[in-house]
Kinemage of the C-alpha trace (Angstrom):
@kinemage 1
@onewidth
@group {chain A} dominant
@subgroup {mainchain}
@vectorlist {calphas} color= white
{ca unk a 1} P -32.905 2.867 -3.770
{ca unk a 2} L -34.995 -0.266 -2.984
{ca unk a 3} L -33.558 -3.373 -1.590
{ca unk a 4} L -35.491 -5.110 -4.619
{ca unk a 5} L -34.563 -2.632 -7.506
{ca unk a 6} L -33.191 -4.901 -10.168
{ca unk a 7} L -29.264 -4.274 -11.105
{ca unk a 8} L -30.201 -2.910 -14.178
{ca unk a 9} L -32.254 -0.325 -13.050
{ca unk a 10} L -29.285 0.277 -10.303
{ca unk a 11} L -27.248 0.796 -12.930
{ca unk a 12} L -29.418 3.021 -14.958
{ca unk a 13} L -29.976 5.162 -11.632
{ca unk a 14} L -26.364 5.090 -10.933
{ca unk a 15} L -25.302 6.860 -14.229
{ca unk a 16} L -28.000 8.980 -14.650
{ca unk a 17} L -27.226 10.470 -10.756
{ca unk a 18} L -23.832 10.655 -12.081
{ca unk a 19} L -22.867 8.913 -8.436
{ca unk a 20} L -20.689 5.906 -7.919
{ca unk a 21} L -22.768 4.730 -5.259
{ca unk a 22} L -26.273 4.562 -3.884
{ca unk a 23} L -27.833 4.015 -0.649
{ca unk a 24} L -30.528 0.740 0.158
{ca unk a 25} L -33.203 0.634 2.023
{ca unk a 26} L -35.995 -1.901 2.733
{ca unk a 27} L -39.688 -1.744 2.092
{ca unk a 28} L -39.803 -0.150 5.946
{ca unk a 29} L -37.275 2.435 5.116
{ca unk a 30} L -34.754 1.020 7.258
{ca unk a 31} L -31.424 1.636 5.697
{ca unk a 32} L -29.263 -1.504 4.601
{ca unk a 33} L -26.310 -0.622 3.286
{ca unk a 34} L -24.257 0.631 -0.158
{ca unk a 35} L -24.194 -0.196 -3.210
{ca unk a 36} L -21.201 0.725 -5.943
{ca unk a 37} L -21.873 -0.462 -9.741
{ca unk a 38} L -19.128 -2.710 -9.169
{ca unk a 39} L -20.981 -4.582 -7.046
{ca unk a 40} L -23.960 -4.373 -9.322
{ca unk a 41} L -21.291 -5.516 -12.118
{ca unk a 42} L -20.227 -8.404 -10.054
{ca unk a 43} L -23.729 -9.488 -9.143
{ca unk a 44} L -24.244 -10.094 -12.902
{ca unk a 45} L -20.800 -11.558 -14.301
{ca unk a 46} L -19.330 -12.853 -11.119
{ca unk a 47} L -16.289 -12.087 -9.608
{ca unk a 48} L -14.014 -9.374 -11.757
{ca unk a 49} L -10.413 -9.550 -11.537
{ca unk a 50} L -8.787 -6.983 -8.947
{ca unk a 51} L -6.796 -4.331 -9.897
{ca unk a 52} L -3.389 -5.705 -11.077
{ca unk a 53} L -1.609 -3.034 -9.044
{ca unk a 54} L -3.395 -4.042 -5.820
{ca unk a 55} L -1.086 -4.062 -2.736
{ca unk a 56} L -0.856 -7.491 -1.040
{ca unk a 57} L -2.415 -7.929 2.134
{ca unk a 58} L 0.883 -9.716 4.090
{ca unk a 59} L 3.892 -9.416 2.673
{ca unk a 60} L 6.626 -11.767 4.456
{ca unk a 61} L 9.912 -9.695 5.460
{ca unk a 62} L 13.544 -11.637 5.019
{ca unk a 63} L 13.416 -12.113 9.548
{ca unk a 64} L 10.386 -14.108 8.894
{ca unk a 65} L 7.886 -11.106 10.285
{ca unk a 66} L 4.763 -10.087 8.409
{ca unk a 67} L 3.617 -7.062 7.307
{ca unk a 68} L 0.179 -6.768 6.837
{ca unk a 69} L -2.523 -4.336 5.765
{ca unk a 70} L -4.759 -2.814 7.947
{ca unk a 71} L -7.581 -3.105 5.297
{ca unk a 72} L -7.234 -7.144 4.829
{ca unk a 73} L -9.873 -9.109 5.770
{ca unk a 74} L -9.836 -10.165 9.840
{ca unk a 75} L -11.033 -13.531 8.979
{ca unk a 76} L -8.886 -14.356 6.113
{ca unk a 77} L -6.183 -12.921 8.744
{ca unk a 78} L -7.120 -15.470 11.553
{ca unk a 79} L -7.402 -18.161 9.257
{ca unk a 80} L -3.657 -17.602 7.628
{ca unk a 81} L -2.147 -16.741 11.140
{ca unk a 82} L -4.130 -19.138 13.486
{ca unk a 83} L -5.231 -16.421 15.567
{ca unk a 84} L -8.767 -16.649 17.201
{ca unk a 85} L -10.715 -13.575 15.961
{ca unk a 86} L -14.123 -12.613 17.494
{ca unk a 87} L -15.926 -12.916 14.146
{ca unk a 88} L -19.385 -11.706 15.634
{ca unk a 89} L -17.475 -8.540 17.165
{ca unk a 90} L -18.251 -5.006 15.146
{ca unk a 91} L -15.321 -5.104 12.953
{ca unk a 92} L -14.356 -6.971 9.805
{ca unk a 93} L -10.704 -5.924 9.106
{ca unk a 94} L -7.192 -6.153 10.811
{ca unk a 95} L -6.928 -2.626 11.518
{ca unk a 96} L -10.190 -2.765 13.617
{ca unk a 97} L -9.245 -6.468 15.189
{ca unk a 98} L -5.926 -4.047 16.404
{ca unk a 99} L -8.424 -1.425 17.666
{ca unk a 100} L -10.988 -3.683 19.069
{ca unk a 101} L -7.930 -5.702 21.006
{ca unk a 102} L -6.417 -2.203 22.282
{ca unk a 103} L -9.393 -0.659 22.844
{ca unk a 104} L -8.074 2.750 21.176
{ca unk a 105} L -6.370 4.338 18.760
{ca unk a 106} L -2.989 3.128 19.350
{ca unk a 107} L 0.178 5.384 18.200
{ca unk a 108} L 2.833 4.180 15.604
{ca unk a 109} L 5.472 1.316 17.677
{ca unk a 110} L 2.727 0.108 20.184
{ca unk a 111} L 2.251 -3.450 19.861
{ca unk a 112} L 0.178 -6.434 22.206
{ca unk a 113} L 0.591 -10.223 22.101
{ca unk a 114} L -1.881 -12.560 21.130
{ca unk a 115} L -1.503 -16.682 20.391
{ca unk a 116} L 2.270 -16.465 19.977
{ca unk a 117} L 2.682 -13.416 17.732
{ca unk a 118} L 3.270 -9.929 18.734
{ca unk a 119} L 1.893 -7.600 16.638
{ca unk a 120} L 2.903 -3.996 16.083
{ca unk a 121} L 1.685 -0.933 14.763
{ca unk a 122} L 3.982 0.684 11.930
{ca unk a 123} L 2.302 2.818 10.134
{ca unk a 124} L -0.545 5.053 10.754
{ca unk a 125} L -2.047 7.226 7.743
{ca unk a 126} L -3.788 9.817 10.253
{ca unk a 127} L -6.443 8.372 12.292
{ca unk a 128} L -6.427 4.824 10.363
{ca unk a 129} L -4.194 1.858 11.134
{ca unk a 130} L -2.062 1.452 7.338
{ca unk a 131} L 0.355 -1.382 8.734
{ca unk a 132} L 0.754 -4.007 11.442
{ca unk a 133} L 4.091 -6.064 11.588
{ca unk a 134} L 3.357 -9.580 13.081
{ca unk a 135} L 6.322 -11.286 14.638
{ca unk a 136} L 6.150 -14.576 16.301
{ca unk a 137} L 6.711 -14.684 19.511
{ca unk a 138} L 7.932 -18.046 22.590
């Protein structure tokens, strides 16, 4: 699909394919990303509520820790725990600011420390990080 293909036409391509997504690409045929018809939806109405099931993203534990997901959002996670994410590095969630800080694919109870917290990996569901726990640390 076009980069300039109007939603509609997205849409129309999207459920006659019978596909819930479909590659973009610019006039040069350089590819630019993915688009779901959510995102075509959301274009057109705005926001739409998230799933009411949704998991939150950091859930604070009774010893003050938190445990957060490895899918939230790296710079909604530096903003909320004052830690100074590299925002132009190749990742966008928590789970890769964990891998881009380790520099691997850490196993399940190794942690680092960064700007007072120490953060720890808990759960691993195979090869992707699930769940840090963030403790403060000093």
């Amino acid at each position: 699909m076009l980069d300039r293909t109007p939603a509609l036409d997205v849409l129309r391509a999207l459920r006659a394919a019978n596909a819930h997504m479909v590659l973009v690409f610019d006039e040069y045929g350089h590819f630019d990303g993915i688009v779901t018809a959510n995102d075509v939806l959301e274009a057109i109405v705005g926001a739409l509520p998230d799933e009411p099931d949704e998991e939150p993203t950091i859930v604070t534990r009774a010893d003050g820790s938190l445990l957060i997901a490895g899918w939230m959002a790296a710079d909604e996670f530096a903003a909320q725990l004052g830690v100074p994410v590299d925002l132009d590095a190749d990742f966008h969630t928590v789970a890769g600011f964990v891998l881009h800080e380790m520099q691997r694919l850490p196993a399940v109870g190794e942690s680092f420390d960064k700007a007072g917290w120490r953060f720890e990996v808990v759960d691993l569901d195979g090869r992707r990080i699930d769940k840090i726990l963030a403790t403060r640390i000093g």
